[in-house]
Phi, psi and omega in degrees: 000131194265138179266164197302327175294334181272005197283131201265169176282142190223162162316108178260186185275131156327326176310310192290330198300320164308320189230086184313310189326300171279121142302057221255135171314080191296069145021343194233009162234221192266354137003287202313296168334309162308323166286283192329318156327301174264321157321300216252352174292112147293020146265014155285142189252328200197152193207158174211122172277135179235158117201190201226198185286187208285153187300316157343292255236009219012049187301139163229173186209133173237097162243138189257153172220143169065044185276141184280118210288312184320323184249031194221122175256101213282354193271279172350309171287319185246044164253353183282111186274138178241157203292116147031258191292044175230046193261011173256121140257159148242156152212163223219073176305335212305271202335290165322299215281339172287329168268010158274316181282354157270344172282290179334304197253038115126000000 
């Protein structure tokens, strides 16, 4: 099983090009396996899903893993309007959310 760190950089969505720090995976080619993978790797530390509706309809699906909270200005992302076929996030906050309250409380 390939971990999120051995994974090679694939082609993103334009959407993505505001935050070079993340990778994000595109879910609709052989990607998907490899992400889907490291998703169940407990060494994954944390991931962010993006996807929208069926491909026909040009619904896309992204994932990013094991993103460093440091170099992602998490308000600015998700404060970043995204197109339709992006309109699902998931995200696997613990991580975020312990390096918003350590920036918070100094």
């Amino acid at each position: 099983m390939p971990s999120a760190a051995t994974m090679l950089p694939a082609p993103s969505h334009s959407y993505y090009d505001n935050f070079p720090a993340v990778k994000f995976r595109n879910l609709d080619t052989d990607a998907y396996q490899e992400c889907e993978d490291a998703l169940k790797n407990s060494n994954t530390k944390n991931f962010i899903i993006d996807f929208g509706g069926a491909g026909q309809d040009g619904g896309q699906a992204w994932c990013a893993l094991n993103v460093d909270p440091r170099n992602l200005n998490i308000l600015e992302f998700l404060g970043k309007k995204r197109e339709l076929r992006l309109r699902t996030r998931w995200m696997c906050v613990c991580v975020v959310l312990c390096w918003c309250c350590a920036e918070l409380t100094g």
